[in-house]
FIKOLZA-1660 file (N, C-alpha, C; in steps of 0.1 Angstrom, whole numbers, plus 5000, padded with zeros to 4 digits):
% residues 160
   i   px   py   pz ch aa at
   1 9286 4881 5691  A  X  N
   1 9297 4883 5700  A  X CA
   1 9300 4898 5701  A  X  C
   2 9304 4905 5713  A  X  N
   2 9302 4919 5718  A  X CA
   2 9319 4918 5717  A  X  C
   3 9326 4927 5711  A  X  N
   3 9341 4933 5713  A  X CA
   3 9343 4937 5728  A  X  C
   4 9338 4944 5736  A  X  N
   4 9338 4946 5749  A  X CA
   4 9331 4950 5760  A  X  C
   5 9331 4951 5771  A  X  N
   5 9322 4952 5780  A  X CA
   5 9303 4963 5776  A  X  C
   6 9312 4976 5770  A  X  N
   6 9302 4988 5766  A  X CA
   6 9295 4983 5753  A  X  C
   7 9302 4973 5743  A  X  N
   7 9294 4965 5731  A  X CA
   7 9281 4955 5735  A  X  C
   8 9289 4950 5747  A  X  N
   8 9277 4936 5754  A  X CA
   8 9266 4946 5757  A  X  C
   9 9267 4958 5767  A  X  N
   9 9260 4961 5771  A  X CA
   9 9250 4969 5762  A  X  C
  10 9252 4976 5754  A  X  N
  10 9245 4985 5740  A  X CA
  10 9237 4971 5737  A  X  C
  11 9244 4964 5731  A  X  N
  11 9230 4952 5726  A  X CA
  11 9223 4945 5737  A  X  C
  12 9226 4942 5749  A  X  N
  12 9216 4938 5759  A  X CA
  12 9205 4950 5762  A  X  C
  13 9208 4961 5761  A  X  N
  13 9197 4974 5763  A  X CA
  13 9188 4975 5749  A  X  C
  14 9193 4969 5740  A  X  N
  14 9185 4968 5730  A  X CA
  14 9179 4957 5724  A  X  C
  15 9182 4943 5730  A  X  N
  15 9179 4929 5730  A  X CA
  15 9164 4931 5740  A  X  C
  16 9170 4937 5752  A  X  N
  16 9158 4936 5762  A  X CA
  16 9145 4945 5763  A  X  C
  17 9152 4958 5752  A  X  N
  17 9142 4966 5748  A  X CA
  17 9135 4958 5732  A  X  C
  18 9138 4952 5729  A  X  N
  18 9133 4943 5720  A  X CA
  18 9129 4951 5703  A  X  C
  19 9144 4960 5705  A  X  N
  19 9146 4970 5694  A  X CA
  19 9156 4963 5685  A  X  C
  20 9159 4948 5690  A  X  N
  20 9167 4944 5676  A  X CA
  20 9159 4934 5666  A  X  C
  21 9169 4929 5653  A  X  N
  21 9159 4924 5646  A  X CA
  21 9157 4909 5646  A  X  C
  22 9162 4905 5662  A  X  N
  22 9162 4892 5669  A  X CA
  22 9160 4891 5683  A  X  C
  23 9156 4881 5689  A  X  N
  23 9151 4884 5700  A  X CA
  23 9162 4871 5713  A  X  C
  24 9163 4874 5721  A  X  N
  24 9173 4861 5730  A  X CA
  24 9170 4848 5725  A  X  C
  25 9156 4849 5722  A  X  N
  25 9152 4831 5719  A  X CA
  25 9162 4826 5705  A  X  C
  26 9166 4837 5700  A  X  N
  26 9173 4834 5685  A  X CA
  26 9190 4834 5686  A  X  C
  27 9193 4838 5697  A  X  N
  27 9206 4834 5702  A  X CA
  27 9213 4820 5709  A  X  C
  28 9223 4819 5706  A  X  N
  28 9232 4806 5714  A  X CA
  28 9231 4811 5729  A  X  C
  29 9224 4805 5737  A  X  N
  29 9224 4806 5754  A  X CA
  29 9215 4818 5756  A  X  C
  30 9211 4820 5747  A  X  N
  30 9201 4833 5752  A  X CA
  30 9206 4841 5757  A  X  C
  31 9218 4847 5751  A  X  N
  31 9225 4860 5754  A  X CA
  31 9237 4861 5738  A  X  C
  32 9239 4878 5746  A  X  N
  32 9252 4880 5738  A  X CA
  32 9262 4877 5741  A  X  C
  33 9270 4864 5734  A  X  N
  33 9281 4865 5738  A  X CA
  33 9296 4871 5742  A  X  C
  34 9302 4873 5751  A  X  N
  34 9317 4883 5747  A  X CA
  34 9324 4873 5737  A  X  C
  35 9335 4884 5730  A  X  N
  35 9342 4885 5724  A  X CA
  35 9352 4872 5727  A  X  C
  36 9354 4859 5718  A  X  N
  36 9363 4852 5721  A  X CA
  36 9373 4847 5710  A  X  C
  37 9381 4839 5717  A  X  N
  37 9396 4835 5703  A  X CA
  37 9381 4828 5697  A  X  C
  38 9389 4823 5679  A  X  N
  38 9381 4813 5670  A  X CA
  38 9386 4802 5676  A  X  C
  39 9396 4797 5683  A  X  N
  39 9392 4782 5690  A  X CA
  39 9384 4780 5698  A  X  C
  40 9381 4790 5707  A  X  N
  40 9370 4787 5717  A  X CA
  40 9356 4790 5711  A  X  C
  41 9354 4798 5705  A  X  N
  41 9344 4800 5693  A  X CA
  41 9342 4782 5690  A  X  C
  42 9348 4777 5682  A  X  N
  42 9348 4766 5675  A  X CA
  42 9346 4750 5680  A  X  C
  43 9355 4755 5698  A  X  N
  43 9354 4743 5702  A  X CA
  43 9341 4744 5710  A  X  C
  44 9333 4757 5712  A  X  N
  44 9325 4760 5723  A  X CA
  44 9315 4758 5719  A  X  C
  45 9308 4765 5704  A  X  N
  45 9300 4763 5699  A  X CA
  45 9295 4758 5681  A  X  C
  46 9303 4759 5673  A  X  N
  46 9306 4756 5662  A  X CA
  46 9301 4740 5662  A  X  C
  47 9309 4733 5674  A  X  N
  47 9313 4717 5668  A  X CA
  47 9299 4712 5673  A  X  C
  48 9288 4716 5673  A  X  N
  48 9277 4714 5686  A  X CA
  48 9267 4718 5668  A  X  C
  49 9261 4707 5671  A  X  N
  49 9245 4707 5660  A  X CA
  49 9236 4716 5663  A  X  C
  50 9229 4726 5654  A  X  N
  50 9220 4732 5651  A  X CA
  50 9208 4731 5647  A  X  C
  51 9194 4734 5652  A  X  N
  51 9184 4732 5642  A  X CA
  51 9180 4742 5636  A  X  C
  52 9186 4750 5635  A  X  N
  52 9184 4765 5625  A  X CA
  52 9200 4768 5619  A  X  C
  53 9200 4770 5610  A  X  N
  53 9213 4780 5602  A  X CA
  53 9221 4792 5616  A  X  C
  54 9232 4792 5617  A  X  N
  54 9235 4796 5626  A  X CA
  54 9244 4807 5623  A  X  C
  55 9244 4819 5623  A  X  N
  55 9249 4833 5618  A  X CA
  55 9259 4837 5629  A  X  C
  56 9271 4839 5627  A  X  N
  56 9284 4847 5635  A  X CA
  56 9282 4863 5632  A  X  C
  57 9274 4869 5644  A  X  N
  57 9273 4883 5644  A  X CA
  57 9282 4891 5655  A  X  C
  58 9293 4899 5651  A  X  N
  58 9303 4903 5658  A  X CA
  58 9302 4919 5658  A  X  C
  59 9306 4924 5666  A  X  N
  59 9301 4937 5671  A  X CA
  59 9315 4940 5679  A  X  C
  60 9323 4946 5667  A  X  N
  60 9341 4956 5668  A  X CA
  60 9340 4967 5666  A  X  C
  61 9353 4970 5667  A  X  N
  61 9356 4983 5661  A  X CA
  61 9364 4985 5655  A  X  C
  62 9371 4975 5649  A  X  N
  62 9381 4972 5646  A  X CA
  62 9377 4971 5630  A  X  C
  63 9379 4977 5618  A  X  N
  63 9379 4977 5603  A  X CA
  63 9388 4967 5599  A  X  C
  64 9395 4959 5604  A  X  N
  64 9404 4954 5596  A  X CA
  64 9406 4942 5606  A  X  C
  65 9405 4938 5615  A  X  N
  65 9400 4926 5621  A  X CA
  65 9388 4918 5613  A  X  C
  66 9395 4899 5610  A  X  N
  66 9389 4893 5606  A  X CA
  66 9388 4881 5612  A  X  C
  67 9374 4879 5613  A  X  N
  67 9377 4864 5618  A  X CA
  67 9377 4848 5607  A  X  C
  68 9388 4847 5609  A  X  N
  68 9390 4838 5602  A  X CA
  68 9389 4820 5612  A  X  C
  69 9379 4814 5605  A  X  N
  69 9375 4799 5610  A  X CA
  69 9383 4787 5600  A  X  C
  70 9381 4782 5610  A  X  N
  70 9393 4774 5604  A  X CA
  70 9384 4763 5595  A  X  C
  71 9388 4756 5585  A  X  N
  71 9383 4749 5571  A  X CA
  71 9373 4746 5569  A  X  C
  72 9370 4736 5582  A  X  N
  72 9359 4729 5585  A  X CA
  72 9350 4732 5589  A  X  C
  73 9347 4748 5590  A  X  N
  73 9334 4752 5597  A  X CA
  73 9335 4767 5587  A  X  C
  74 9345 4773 5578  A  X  N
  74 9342 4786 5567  A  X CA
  74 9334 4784 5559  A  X  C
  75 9326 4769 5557  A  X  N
  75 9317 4770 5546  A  X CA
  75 9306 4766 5553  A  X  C
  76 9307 4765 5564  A  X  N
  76 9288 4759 5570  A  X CA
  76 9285 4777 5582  A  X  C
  77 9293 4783 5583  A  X  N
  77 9289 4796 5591  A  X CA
  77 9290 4811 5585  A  X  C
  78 9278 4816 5586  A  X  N
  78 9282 4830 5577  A  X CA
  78 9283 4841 5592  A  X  C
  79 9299 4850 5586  A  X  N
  79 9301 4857 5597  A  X CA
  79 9295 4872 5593  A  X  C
  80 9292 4879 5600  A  X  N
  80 9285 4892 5600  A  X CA
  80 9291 4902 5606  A  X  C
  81 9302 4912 5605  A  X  N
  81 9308 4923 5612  A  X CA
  81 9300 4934 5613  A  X  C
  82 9298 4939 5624  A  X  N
  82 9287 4950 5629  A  X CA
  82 9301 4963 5632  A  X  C
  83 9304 4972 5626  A  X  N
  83 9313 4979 5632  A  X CA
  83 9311 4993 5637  A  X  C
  84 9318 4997 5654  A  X  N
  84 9313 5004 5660  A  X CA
  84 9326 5013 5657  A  X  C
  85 9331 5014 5646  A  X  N
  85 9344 5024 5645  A  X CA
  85 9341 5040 5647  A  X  C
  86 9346 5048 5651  A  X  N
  86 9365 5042 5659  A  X CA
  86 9360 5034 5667  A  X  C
  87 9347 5043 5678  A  X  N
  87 9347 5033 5690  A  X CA
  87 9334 5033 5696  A  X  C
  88 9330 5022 5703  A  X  N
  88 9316 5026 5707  A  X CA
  88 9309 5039 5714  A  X  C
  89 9324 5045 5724  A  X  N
  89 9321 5055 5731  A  X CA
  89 9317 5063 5725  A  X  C
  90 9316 5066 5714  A  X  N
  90 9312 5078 5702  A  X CA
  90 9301 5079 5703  A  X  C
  91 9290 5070 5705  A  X  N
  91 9276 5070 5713  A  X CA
  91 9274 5079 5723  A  X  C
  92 9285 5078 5731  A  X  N
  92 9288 5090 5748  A  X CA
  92 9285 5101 5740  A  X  C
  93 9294 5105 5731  A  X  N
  93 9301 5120 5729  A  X CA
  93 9285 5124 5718  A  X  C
  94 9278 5112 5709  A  X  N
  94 9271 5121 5704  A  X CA
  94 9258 5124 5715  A  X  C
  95 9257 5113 5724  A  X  N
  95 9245 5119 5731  A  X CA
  95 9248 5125 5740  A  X  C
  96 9254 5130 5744  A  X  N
  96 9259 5145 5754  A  X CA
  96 9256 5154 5745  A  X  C
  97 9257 5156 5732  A  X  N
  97 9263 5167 5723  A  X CA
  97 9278 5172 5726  A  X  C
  98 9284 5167 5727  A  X  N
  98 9298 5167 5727  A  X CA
  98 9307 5167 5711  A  X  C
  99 9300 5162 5703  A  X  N
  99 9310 5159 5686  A  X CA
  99 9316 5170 5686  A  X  C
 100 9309 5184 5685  A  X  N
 100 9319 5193 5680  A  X CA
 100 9332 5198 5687  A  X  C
 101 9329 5195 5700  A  X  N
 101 9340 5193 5710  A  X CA
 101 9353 5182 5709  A  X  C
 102 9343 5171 5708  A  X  N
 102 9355 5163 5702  A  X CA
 102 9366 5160 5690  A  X  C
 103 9360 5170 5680  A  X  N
 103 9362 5172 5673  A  X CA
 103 9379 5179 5670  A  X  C
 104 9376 5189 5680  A  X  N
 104 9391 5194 5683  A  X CA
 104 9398 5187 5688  A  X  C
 105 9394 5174 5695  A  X  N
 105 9410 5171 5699  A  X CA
 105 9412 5155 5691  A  X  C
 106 9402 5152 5683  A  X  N
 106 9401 5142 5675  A  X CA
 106 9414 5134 5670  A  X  C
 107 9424 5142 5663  A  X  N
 107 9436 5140 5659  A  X CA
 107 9445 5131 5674  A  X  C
 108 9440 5135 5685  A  X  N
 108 9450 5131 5700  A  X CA
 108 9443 5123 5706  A  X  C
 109 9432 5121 5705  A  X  N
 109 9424 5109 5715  A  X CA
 109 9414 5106 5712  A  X  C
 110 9413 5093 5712  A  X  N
 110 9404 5079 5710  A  X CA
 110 9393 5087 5717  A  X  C
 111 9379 5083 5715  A  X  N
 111 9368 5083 5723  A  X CA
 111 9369 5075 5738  A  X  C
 112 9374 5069 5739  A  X  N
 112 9375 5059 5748  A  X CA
 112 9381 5071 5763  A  X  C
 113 9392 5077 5752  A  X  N
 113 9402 5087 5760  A  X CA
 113 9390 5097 5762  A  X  C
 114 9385 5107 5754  A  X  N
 114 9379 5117 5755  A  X CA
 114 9367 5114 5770  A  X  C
 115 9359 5100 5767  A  X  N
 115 9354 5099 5777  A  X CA
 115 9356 5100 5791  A  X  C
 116 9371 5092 5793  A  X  N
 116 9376 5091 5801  A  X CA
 116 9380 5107 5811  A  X  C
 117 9380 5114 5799  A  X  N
 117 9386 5128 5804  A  X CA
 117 9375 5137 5806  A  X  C
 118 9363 5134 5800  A  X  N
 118 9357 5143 5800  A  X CA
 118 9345 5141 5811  A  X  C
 119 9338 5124 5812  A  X  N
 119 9326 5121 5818  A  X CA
 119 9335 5107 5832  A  X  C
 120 9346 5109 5829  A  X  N
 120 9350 5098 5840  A  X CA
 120 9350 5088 5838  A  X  C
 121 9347 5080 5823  A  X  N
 121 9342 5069 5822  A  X CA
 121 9357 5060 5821  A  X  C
 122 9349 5049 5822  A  X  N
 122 9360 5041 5827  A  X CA
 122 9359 5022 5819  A  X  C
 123 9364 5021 5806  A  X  N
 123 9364 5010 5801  A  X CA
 123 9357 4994 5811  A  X  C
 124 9364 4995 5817  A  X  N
 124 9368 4983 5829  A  X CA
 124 9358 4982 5838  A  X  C
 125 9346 4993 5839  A  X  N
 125 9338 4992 5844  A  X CA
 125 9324 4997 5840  A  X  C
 126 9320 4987 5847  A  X  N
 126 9305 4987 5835  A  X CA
 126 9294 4998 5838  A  X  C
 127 9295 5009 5831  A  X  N
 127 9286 5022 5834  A  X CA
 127 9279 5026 5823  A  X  C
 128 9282 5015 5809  A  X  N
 128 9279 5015 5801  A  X CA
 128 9260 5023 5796  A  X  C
 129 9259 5011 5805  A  X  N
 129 9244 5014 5808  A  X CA
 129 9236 5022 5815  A  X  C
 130 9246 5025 5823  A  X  N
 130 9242 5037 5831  A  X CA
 130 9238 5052 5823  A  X  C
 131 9246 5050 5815  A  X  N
 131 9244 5062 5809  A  X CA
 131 9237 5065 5797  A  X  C
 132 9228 5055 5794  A  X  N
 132 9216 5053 5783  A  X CA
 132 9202 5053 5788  A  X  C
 133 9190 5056 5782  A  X  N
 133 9180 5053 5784  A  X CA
 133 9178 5042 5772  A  X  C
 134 9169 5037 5771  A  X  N
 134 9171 5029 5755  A  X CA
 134 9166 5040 5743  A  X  C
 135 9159 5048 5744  A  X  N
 135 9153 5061 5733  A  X CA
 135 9168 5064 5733  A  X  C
 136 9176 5071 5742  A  X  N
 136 9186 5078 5740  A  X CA
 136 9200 5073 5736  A  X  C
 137 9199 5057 5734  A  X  N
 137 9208 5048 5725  A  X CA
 137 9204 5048 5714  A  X  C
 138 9194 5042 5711  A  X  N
 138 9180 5041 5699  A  X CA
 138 9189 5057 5689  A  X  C
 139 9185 5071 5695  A  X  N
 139 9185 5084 5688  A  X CA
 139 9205 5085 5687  A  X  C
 140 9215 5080 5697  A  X  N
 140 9227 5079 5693  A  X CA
 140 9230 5072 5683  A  X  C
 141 9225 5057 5682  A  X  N
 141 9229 5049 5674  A  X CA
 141 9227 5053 5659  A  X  C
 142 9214 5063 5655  A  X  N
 142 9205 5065 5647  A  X CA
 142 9219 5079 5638  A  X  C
 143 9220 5090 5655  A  X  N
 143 9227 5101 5645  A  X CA
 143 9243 5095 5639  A  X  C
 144 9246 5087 5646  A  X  N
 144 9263 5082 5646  A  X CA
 144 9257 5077 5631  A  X  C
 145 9252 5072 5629  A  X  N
 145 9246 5060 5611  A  X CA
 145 9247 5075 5604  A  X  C
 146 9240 5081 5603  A  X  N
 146 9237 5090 5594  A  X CA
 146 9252 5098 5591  A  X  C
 147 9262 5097 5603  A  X  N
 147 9271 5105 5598  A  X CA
 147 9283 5101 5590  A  X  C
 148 9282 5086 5591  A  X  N
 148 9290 5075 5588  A  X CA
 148 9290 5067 5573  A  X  C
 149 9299 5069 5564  A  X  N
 149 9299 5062 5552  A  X CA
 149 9288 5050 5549  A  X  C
 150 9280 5050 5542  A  X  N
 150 9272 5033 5542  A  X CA
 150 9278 5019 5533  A  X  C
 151 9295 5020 5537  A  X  N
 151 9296 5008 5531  A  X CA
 151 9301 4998 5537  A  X  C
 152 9297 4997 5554  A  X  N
 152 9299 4988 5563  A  X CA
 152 9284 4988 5571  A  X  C
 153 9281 4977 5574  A  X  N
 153 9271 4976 5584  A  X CA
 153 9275 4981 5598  A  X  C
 154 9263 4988 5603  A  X  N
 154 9262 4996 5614  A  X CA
 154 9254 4992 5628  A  X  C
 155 9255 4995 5641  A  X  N
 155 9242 4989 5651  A  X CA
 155 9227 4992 5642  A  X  C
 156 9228 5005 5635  A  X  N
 156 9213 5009 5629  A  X CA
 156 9206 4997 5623  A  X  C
 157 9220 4988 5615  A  X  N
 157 9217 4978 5608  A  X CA
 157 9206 4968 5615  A  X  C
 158 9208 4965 5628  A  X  N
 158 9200 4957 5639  A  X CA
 158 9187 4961 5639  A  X  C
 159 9187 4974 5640  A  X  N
 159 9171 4981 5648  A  X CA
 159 9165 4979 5640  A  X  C
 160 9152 4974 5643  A  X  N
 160 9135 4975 5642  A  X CA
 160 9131 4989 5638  A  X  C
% end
C-alpha cells in the first residue's frame, strides 16, 4: 500500500521498470495498492484465502504511524513499513540538486511545501512521474538511503 498519490507512483515506475524485489505477479490485483483504513484492508483483502504467505508492505512517511490489525488476522500477516520520511518529495529536491538549498529553509517547510514553491508541484496532481526517468529515481532513491540513519527500512530496501 502507497501513502499517497507520488508513493503509488515511485513504486509503479519501479514495479514496471522491474527494479523491485517483486514483480505485479506477486501482488494482490496486480498493482499497488493506495493507502486504506485497516477495515477495508481487512474486510477487502485479509478475509479472502491465499496460496502464498501474504506480506503487508506499506510505503509512509509517517515514523510513528502504526498499523494496527485487529486479533484475528495480527498473527497470520506480517506488516512491513517502508519509510519515505519526512517526505517523498525529498526525491524532487535531491534530484534537482536542490538539498543544500533546502536546507536553509528546512526548519519552515515540508518538502511537499518547498516543492510546491519551488518546481510548482502540486500534491493533488499526479506529476509525480513526470518528473523521473526510472535511472533518475533509481540514483534519488539510492543518494536519499545513503544520507539517512539505517535503522528503518528504506525504498533502497526494494531495489534489485
Amino acid at each position: 500500500m502507497a501513502e499517497g498519490a507520488a508513493e503509488q507512483e515511485a513504486m509503479e515506475i519501479l514495479l514496471e521498470s522491474n527494479r523491485l524485489r517483486f514483480t505485479s505477479d506477486d501482488l494482490i490485483d496486480k498493482k499497488i495498492l493506495p493507502r486504506m483504513s485497516v477495515s477495508k484492508l481487512e474486510e477487502g483483502y485479509l478475509s479472502l484465502q491465499y496460496s502464498k504467505p501474504v506480506v503487508i508492505l506499506r510505503i509512509i512517511d509517517s515514523r510513528k504511524e502504526k498499523l494496527r490489525l485487529s486479533r484475528q488476522y495480527q498473527n497470520r500477516f506480517e506488516v512491513i513499513t517502508i519509510n519515505t520520511h519526512p517526505e517523498i518529495e525529498m526525491l524532487l529536491i535531491l534530484k534537482n540538486g536542490d538539498y543544500d538549498d533546502y536546507c536553509k529553509t528546512k526548519s519552515k517547510e515540508k518538502p511537499s511545501e518547498y516543492c510546491k514553491r519551488r518546481y510548482g508541484y502540486r500534491k493533488n496532481v499526479s506529476v509525480f512521474r513526470d518528473s523521473f526517468t526510472q535511472e533518475e529515481l533509481i540514483m534519488a532513491i539510492s543518494k536519499y538511503d545513503s544520507m539517512l540513519g539505517h535503522n528503518e527500512l528504506s525504498l533502497k530496501d526494494l531495489l534489485i
